[in-house]
ChimeraX commands (.cxc) that place a marker at each C-alpha (Angstrom):
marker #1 position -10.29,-243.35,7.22 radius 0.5
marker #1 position -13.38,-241.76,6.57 radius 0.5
marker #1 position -13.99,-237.97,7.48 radius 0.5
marker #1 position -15.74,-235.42,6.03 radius 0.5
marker #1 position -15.09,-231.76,6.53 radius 0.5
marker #1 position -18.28,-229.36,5.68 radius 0.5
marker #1 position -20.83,-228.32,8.74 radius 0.5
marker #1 position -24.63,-227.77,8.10 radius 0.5
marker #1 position -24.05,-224.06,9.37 radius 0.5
marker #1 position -23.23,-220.92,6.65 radius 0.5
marker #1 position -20.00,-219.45,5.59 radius 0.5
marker #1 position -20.15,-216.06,8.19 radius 0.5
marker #1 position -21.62,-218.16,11.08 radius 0.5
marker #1 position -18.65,-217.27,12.89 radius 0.5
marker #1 position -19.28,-213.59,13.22 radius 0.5
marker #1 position -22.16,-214.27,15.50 radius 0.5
marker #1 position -21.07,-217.62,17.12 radius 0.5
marker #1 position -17.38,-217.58,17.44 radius 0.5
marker #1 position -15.59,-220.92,18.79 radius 0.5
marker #1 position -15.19,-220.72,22.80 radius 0.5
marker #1 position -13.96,-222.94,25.75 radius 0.5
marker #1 position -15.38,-223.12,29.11 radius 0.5
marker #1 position -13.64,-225.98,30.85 radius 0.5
marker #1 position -14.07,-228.83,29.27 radius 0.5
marker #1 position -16.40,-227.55,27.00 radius 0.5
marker #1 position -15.35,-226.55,23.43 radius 0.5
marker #1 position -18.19,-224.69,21.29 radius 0.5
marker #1 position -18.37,-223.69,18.10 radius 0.5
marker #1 position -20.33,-224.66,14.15 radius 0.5
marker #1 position -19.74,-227.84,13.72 radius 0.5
marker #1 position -16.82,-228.55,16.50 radius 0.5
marker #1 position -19.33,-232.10,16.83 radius 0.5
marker #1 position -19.96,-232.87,13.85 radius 0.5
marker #1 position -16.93,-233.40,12.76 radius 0.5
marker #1 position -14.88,-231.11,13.23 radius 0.5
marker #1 position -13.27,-232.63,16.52 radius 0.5
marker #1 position -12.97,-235.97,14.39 radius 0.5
marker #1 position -10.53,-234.91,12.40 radius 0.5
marker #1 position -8.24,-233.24,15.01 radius 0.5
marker #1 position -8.61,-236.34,16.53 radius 0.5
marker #1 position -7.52,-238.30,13.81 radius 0.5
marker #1 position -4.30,-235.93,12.95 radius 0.5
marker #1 position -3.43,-236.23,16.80 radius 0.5
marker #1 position -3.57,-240.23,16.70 radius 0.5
marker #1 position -1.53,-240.47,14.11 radius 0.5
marker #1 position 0.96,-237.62,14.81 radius 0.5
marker #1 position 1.10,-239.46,18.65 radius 0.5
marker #1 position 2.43,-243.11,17.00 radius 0.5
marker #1 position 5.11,-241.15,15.30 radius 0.5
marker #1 position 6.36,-239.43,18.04 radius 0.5
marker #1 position 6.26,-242.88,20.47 radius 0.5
marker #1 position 7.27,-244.56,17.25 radius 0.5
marker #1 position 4.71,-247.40,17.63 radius 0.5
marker #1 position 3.12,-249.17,14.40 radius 0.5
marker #1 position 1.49,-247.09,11.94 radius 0.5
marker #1 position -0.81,-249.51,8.72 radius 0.5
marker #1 position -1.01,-248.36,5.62 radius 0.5
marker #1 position -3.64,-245.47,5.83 radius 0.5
marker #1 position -5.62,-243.95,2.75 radius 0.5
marker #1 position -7.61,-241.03,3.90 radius 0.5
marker #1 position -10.67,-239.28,2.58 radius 0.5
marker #1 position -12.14,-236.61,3.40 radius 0.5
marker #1 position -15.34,-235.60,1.84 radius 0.5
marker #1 position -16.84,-232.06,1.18 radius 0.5
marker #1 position -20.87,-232.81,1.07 radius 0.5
marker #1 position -21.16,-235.24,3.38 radius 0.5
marker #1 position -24.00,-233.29,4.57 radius 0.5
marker #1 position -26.03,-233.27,1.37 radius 0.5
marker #1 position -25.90,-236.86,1.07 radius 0.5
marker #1 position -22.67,-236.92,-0.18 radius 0.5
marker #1 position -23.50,-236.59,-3.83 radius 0.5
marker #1 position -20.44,-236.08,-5.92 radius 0.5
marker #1 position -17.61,-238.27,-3.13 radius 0.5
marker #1 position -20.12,-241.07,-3.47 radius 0.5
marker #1 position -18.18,-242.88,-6.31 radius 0.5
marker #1 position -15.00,-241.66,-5.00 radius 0.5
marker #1 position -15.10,-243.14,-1.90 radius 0.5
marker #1 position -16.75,-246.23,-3.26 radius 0.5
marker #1 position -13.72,-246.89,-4.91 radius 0.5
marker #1 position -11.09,-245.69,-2.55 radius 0.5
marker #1 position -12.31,-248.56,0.11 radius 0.5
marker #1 position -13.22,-250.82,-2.56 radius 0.5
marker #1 position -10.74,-254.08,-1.68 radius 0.5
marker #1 position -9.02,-252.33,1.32 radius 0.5
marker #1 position -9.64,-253.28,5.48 radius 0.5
marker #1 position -11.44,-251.83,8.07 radius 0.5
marker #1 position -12.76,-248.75,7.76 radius 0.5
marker #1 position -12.70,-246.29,10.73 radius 0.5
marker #1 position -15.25,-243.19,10.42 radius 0.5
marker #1 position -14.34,-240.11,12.98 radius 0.5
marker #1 position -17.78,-239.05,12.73 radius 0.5
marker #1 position -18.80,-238.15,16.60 radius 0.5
marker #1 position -19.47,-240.14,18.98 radius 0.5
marker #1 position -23.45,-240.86,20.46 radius 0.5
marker #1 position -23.00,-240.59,24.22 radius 0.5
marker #1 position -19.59,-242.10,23.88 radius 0.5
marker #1 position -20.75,-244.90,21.98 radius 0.5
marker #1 position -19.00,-245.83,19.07 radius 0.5
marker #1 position -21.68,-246.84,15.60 radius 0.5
marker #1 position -21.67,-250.39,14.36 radius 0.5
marker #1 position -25.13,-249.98,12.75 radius 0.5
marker #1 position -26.66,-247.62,10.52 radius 0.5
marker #1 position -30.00,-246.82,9.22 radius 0.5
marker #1 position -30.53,-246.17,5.71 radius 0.5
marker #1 position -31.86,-243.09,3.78 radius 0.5
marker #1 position -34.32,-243.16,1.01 radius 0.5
marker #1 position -34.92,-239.66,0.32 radius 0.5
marker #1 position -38.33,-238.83,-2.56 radius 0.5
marker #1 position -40.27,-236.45,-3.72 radius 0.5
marker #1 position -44.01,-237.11,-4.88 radius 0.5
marker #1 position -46.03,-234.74,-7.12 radius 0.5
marker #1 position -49.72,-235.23,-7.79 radius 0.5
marker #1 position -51.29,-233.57,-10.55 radius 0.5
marker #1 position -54.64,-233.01,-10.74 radius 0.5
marker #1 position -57.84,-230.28,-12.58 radius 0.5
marker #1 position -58.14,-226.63,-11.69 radius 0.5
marker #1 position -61.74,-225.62,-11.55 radius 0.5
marker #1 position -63.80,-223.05,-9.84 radius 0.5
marker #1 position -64.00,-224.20,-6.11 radius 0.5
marker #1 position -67.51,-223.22,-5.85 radius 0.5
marker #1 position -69.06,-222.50,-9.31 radius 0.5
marker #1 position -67.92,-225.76,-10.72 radius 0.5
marker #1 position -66.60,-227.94,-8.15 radius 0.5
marker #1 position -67.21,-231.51,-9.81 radius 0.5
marker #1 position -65.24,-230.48,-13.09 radius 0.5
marker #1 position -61.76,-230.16,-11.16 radius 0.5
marker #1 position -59.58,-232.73,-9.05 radius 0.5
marker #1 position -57.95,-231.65,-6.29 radius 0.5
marker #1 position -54.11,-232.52,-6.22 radius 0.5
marker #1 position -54.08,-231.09,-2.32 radius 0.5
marker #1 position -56.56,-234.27,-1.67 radius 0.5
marker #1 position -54.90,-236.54,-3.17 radius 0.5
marker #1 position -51.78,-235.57,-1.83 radius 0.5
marker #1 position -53.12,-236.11,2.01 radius 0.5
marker #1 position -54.25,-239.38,1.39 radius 0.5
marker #1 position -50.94,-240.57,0.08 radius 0.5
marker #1 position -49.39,-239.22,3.34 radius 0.5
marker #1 position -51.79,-241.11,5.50 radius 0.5
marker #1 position -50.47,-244.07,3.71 radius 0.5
marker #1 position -46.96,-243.45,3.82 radius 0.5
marker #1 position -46.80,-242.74,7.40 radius 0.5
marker #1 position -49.24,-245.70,8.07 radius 0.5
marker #1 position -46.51,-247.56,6.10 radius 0.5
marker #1 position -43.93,-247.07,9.28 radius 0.5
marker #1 position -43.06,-249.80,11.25 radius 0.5
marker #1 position -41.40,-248.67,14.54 radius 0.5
marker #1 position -40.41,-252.26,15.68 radius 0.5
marker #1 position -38.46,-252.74,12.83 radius 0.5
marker #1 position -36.80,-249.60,12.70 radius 0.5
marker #1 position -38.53,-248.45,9.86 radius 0.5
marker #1 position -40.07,-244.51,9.75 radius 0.5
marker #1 position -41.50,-242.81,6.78 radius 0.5
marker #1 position -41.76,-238.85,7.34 radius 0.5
marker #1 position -43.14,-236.49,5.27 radius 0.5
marker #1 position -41.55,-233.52,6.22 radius 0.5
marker #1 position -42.95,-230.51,4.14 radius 0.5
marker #1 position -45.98,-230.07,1.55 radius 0.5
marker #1 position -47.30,-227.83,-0.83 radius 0.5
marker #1 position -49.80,-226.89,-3.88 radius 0.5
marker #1 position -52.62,-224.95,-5.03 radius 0.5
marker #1 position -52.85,-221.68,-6.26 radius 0.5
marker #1 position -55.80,-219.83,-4.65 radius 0.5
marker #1 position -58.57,-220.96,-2.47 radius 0.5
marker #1 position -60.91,-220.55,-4.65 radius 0.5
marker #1 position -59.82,-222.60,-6.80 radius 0.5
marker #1 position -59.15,-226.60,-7.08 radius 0.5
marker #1 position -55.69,-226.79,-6.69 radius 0.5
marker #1 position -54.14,-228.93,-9.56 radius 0.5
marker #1 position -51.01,-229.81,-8.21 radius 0.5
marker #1 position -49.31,-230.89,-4.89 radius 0.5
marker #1 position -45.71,-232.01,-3.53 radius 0.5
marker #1 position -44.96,-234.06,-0.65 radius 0.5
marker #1 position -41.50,-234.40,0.35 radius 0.5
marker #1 position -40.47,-237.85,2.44 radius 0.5
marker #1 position -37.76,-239.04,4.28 radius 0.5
marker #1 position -37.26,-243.17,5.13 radius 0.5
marker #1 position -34.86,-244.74,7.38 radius 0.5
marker #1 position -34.99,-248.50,7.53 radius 0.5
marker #1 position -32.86,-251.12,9.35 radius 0.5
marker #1 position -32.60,-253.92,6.70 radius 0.5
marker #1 position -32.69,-254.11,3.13 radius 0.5
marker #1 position -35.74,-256.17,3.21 radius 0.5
marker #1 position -37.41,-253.08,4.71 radius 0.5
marker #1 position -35.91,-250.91,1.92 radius 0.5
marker #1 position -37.43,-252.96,-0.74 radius 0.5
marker #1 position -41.23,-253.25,1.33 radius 0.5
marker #1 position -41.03,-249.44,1.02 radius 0.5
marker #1 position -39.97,-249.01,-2.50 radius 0.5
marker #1 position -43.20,-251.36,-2.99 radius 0.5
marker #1 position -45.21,-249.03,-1.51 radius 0.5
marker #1 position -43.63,-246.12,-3.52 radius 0.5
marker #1 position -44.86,-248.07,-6.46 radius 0.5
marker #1 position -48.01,-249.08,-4.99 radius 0.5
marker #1 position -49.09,-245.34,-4.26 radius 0.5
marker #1 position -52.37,-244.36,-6.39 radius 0.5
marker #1 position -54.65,-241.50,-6.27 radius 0.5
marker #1 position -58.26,-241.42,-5.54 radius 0.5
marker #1 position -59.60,-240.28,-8.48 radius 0.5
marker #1 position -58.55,-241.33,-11.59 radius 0.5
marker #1 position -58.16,-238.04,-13.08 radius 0.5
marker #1 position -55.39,-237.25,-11.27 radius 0.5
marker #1 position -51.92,-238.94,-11.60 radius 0.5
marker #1 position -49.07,-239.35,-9.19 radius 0.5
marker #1 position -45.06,-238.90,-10.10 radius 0.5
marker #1 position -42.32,-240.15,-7.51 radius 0.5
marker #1 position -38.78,-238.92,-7.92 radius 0.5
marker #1 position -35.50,-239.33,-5.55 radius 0.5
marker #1 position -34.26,-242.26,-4.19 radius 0.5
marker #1 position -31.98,-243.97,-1.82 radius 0.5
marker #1 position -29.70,-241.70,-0.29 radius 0.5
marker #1 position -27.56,-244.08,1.30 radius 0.5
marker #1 position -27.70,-247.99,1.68 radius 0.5
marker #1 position -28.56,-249.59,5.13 radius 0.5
marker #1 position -25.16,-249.85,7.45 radius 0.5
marker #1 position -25.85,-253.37,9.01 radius 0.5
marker #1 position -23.36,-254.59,12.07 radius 0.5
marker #1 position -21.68,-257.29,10.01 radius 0.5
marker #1 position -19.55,-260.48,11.74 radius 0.5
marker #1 position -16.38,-258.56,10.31 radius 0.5
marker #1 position -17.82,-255.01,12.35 radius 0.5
marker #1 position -18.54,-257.00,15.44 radius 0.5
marker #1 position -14.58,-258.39,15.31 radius 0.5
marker #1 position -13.40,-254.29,14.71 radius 0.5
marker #1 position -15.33,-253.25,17.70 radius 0.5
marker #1 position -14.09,-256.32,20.01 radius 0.5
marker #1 position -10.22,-254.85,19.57 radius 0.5
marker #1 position -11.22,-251.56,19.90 radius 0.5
marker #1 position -13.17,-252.34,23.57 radius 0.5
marker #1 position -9.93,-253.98,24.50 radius 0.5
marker #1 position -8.42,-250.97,23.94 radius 0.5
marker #1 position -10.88,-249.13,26.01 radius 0.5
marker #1 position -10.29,-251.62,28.02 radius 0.5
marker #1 position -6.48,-250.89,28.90 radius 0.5
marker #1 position -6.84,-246.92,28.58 radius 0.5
marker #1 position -9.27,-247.32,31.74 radius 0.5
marker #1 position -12.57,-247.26,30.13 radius 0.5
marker #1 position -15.49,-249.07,28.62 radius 0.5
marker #1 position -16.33,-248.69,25.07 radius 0.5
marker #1 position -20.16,-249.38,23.99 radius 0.5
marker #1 position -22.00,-249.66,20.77 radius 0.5
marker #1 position -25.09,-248.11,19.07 radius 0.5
marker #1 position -27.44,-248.38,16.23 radius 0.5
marker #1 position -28.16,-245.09,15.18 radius 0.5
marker #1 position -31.02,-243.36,12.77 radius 0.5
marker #1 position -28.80,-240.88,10.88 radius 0.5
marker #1 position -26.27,-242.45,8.08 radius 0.5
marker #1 position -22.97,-241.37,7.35 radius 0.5
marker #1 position -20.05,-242.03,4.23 radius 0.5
marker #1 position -19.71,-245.33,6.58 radius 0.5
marker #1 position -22.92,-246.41,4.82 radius 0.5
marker #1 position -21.08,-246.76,1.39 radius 0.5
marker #1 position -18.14,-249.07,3.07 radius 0.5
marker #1 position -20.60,-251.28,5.01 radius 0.5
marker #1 position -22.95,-251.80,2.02 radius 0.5
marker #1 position -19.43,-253.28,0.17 radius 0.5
marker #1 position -19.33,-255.82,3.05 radius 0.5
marker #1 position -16.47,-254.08,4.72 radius 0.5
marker #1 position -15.97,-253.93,8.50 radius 0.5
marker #1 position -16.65,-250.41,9.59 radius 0.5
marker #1 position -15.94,-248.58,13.20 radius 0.5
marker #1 position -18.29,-245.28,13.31 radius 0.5
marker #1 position -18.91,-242.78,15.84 radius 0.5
marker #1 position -14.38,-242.46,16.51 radius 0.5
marker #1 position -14.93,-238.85,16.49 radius 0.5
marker #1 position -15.81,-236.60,19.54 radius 0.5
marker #1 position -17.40,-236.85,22.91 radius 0.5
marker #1 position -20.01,-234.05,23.13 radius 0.5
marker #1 position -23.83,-233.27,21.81 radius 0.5
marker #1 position -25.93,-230.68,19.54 radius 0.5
marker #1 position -25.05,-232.09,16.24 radius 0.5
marker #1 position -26.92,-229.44,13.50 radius 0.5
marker #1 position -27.85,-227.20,16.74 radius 0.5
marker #1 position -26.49,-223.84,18.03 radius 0.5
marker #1 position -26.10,-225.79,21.32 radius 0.5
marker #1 position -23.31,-227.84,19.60 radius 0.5
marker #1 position -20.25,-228.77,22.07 radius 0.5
marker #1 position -17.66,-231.58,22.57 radius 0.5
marker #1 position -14.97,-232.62,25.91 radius 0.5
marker #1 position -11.57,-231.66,25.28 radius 0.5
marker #1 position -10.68,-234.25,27.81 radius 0.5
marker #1 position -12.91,-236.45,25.39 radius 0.5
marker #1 position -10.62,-235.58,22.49 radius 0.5
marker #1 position -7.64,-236.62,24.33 radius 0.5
marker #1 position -9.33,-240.25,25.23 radius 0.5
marker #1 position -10.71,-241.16,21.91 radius 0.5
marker #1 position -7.46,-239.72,20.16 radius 0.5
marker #1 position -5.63,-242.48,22.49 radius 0.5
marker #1 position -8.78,-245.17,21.63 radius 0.5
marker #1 position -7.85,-244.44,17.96 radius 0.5
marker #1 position -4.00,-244.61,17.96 radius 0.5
marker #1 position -4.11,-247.82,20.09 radius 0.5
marker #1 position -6.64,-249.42,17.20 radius 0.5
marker #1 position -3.99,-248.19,14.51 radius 0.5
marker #1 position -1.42,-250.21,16.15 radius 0.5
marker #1 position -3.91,-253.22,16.57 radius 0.5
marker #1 position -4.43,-252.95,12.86 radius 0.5
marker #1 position -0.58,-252.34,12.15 radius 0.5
marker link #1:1,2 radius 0.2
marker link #1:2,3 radius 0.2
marker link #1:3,4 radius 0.2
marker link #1:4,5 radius 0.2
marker link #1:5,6 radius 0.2
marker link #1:6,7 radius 0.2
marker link #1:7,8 radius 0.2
marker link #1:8,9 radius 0.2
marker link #1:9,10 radius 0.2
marker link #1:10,11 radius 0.2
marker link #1:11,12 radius 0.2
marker link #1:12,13 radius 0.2
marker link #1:13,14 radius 0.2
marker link #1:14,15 radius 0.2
marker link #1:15,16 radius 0.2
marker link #1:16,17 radius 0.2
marker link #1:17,18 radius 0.2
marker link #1:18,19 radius 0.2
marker link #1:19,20 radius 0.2
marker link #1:20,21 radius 0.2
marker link #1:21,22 radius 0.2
marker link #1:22,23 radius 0.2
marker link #1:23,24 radius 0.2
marker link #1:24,25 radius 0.2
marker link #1:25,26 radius 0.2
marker link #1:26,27 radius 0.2
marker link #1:27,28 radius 0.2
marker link #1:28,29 radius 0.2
marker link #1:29,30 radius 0.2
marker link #1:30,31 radius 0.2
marker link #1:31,32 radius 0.2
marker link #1:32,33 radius 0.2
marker link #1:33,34 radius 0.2
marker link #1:34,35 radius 0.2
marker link #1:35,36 radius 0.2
marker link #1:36,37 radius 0.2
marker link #1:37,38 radius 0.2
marker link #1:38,39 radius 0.2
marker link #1:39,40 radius 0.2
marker link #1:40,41 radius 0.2
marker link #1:41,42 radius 0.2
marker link #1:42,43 radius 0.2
marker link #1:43,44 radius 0.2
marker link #1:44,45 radius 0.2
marker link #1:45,46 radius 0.2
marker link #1:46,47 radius 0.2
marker link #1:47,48 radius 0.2
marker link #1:48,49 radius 0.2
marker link #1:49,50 radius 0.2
marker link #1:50,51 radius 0.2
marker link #1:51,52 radius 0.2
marker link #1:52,53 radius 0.2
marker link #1:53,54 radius 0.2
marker link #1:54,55 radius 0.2
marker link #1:55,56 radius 0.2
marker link #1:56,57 radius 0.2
marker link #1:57,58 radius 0.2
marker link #1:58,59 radius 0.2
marker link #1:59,60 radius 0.2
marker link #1:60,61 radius 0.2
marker link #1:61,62 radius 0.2
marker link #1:62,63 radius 0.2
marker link #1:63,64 radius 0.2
marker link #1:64,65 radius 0.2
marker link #1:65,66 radius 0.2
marker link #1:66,67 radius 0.2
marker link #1:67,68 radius 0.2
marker link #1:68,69 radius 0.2
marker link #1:69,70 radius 0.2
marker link #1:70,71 radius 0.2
marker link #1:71,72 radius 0.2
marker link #1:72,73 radius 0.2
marker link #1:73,74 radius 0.2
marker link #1:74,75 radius 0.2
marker link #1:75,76 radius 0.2
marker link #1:76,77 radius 0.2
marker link #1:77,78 radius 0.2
marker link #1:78,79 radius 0.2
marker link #1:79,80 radius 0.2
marker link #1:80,81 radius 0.2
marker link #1:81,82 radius 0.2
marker link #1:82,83 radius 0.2
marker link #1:83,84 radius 0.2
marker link #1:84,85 radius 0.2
marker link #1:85,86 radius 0.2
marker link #1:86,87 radius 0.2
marker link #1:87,88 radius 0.2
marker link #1:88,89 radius 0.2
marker link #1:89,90 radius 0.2
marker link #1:90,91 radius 0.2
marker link #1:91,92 radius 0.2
marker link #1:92,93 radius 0.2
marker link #1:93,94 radius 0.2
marker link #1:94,95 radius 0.2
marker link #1:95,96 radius 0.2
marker link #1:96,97 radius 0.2
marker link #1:97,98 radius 0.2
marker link #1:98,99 radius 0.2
marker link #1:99,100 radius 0.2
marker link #1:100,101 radius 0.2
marker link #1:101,102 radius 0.2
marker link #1:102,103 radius 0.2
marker link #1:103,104 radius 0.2
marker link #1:104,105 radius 0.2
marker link #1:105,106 radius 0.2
marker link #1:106,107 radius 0.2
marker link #1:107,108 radius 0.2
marker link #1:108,109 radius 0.2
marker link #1:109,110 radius 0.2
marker link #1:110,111 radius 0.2
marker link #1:111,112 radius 0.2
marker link #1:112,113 radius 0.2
marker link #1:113,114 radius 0.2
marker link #1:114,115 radius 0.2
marker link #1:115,116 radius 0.2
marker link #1:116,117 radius 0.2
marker link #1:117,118 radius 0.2
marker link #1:118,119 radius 0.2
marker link #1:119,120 radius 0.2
marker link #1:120,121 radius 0.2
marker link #1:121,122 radius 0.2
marker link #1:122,123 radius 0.2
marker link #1:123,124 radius 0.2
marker link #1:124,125 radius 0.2
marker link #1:125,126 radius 0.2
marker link #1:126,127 radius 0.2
marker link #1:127,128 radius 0.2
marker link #1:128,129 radius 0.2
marker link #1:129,130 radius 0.2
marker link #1:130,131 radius 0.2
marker link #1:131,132 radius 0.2
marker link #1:132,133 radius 0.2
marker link #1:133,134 radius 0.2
marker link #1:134,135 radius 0.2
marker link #1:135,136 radius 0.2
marker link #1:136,137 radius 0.2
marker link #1:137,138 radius 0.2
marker link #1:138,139 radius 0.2
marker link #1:139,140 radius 0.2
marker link #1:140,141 radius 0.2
marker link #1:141,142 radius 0.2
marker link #1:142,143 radius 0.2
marker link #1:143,144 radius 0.2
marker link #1:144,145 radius 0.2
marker link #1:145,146 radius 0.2
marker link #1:146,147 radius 0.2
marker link #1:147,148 radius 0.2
marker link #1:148,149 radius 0.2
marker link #1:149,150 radius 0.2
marker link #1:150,151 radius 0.2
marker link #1:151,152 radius 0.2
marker link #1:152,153 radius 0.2
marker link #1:153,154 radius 0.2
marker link #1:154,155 radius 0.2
marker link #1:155,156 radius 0.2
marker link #1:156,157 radius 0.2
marker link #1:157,158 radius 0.2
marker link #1:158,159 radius 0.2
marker link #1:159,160 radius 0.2
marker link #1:160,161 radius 0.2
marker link #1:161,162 radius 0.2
marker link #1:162,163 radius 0.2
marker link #1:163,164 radius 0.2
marker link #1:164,165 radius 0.2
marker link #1:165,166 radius 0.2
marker link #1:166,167 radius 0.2
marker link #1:167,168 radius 0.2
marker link #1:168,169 radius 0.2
marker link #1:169,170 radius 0.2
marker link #1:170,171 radius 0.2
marker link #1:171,172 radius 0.2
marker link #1:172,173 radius 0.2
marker link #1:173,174 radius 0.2
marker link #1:174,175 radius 0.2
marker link #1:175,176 radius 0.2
marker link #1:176,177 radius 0.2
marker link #1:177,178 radius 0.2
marker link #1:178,179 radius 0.2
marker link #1:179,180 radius 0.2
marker link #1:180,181 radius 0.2
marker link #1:181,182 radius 0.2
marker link #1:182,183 radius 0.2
marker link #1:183,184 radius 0.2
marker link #1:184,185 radius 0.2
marker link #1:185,186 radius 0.2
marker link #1:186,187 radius 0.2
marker link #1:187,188 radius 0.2
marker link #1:188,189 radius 0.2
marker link #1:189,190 radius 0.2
marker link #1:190,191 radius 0.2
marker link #1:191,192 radius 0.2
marker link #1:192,193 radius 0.2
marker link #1:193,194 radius 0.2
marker link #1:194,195 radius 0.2
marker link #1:195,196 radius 0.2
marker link #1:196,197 radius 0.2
marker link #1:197,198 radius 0.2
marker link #1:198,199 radius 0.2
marker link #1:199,200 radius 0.2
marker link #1:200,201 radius 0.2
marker link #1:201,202 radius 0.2
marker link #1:202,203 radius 0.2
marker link #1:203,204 radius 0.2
marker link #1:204,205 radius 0.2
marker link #1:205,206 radius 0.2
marker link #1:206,207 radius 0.2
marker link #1:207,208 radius 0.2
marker link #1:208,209 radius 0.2
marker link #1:209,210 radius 0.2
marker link #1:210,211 radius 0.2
marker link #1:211,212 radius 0.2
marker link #1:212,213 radius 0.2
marker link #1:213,214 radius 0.2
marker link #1:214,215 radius 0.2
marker link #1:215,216 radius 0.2
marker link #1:216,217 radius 0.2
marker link #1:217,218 radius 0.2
marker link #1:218,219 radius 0.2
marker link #1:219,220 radius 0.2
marker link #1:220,221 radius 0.2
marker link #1:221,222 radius 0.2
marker link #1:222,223 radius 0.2
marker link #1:223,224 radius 0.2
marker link #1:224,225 radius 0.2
marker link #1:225,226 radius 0.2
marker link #1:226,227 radius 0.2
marker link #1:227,228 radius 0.2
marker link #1:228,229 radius 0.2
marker link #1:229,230 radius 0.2
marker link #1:230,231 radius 0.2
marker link #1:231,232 radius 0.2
marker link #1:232,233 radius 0.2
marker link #1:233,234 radius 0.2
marker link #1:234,235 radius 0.2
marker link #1:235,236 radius 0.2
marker link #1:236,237 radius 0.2
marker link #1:237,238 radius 0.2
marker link #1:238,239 radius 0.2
marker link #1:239,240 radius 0.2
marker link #1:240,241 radius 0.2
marker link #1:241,242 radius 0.2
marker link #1:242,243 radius 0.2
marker link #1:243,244 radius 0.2
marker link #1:244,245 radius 0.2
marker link #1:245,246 radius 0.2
marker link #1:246,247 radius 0.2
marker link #1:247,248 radius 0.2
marker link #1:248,249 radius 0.2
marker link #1:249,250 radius 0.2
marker link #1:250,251 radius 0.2
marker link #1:251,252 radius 0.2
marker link #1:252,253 radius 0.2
marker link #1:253,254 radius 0.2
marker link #1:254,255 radius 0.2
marker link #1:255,256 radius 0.2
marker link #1:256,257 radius 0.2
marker link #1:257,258 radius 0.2
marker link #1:258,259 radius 0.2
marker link #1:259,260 radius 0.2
marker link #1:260,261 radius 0.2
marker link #1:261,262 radius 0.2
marker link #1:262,263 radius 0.2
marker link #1:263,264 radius 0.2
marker link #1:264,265 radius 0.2
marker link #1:265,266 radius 0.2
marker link #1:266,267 radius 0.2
marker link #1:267,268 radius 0.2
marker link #1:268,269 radius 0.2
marker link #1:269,270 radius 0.2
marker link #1:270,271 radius 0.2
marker link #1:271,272 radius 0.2
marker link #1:272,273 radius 0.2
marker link #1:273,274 radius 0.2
marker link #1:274,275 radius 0.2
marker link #1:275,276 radius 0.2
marker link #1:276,277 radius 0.2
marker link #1:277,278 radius 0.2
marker link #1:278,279 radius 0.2
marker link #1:279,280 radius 0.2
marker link #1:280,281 radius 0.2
marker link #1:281,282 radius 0.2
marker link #1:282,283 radius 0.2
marker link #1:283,284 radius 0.2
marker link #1:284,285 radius 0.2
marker link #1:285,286 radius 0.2
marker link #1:286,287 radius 0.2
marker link #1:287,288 radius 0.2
marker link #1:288,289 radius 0.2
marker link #1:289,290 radius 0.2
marker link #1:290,291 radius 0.2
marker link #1:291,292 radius 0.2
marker link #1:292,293 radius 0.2
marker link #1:293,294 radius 0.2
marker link #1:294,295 radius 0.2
marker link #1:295,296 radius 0.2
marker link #1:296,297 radius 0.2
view
C-alpha cells in the first residue's frame, strides 16, 4: 500500500478554509488528494476484520513529500516494494477511474550565461543571455510531441539586470511528461543537444527525472481485471485511465511490479480551493478495496 499524507496547501490553511459537508460533498485542503485515500484504506481493512474475511500480508507506507517529488521516501519505498506483489496506491480517483498508466516527470533547470554591456553605447561587445534563453524555449516546446504523449513546458523565466544593459544571464525552468522511456531518452537528447546562438555565451542544464514513466504492464492489466470483477459484484463498473501527473506508484511500476492507482476518492479540485470528494464515494471504493484484499488474500 502506497499513500502519502502531506497536501500542497500551508500549515494554517484551516483557519480560512475549514473542512465542511454539504450532502454528499466533503470539502476541505487536501480531502482529494489524499486525504480520503487513506480513510479509505483504514476503513477496508478495519471492515475484513470485523466480517472476518481474508486479510494478505500488508506492508504500508506512507510518505511525507509526495508532493515535492518525493525526494527523501524515494529509496525507502524503492526498497519496501522491492520483491513484494501488487501494489495498490489510494491516490484519488480521475472521474472514478482507477490509474494503470502514468506519465513520467523530468523536471530541469537551464541557465545561460552570457556578456553585460551597455545596451546602447556598446551593444556588439555584450551577449545577451535573455536571447539565448528564448530560443532554447522555442526549441524545447517545438520538441513536444502531443501524439505521443510527450509535453515539454517551460513554466517560468528570468534574467537581466537593467534594461539598459545586456543581460548576462537567464533561467528557464521546464517541466516533461512522456509516455515511454523511449520518449524520455529523445528528450534527454535534446537536453544535450541544446546550444546557444552565439558562441560567447554558454548553456548549463541541471535537474533531472523526477519520476520514471508508469507504463500499464501485462501484470497491471491482470490487477485491474479482479478489481472490475469486483466492481462488478458491488453493482458498478470500474474503468481505467492514463493520466499526466505521476505519483509514488511510478517507483513500483518502473521495478516491473503490478500497480492499481487512482483507489483513493471519488471527487475533483486536486491542488485547488474547489477541492471536494463523495462520501457515498468513500463508502464504494472502501468496499472496491476490501473486496481486492480478499482477492489478493
Amino acid at each position: 500500500m502506497l499513500c502519502h499524507y502531506d497536501t500542497v496547501w500551508d500549515a494554517g490553511t484551516l483557519t480560512n478554509w475549514p473542512v465542511a459537508i454539504d450532502g454528499d460533498r466533503l470539502t476541505g485542503p487536501g480531502a482529494f488528494d489524499m486525504k480520503g485515500g487513506l480513510i479509505q484504506f483504514a476503513w477496508a481493512v478495519a471492515a475484513l476484520k470485523a466480517c472476518g474475511l481474508p486479510n494478505p500480508a500488508i506492508r504500508l507506507v506512507l510518505n511525507g513529500d509526495e508532493e515535492v517529488g518525493s525526494p527523501s521516501s524515494r529509496q525507502i519505498i524503492e526498497r519496501a516494494v522491492s520483491g513484494g506483489g501488487p501494489v495498490l496506491v489510494f491516490e484519488s480517483a480521475a472521474n472514478g477511474a482507477v490509474k494503470t498508466a502514468r506519465k513520467g516527470v523530468g523536471i530541469f533547470t537551464i541557465d545561460v550565461t552570457g556578456i553585460e554591456a551597455h545596451a546602447g553605447l556598446d551593444p556588439l561587445a555584450g551577449t545577451s543571455a535573455i536571447d539565448e534563453i528564448a530560443r532554447i524555449v522555442l526549441k524545447l516546446h517545438s520538441a513536444s510531441d502531443h501524439a505521443l504523449g510527450t509535453t515539454l513546458n517551460v513554466g517560468t523565466i528570468s534574467g537581466g539586470s537593467r534594461t539598459n544593459v545586456t543581460a548576462g544571464h537567464a533561467t528557464a525552468e521546464l517541466d516533461v511528461r512522456v509516455t515511454s522511456n523511449s520518449e524520455a531518452n529523445r528528450i534527454d537528447a535534446v537536453l544535450g543537444g541544446l546550444t546557444t546562438a552565439d558562441s560567447r555565451a554558454t548553456v548549463a542544464i541541471t535537474g533531472g527525472w523526477n519520476r520514471p514513466v508508469m507504463e500499464r504492464s501485462a501484470a497491471t492489466g491482470e490487477l485491474f481485471k479482479v478489481a472490475y470483477s469486483i466492481a462488478a459484484v458491488l453493482g458498478f463498473e470500474l474503468r481505467e485511465v492514463s493520466v499526466g501527473g505521476a505519483s509514488d506508484g511510478n517507483f513500483a511500476a518502473a521495478l516491473g511490479l503490478p500497480v492499481l492507482d487512482g483507489l483513493g476518492p471519488v471527487g475533483s479540485g486536486a491542488h485547488a480551493r474547489h477541492e471536494w470528494i463523495s462520501i457515498d464515494g468513500m463508502v464504494e471504493r472502501t468496499a472496491l478495496a476490501a473486496g481486492l484484499l480478499v482477492a489478493l488474500a
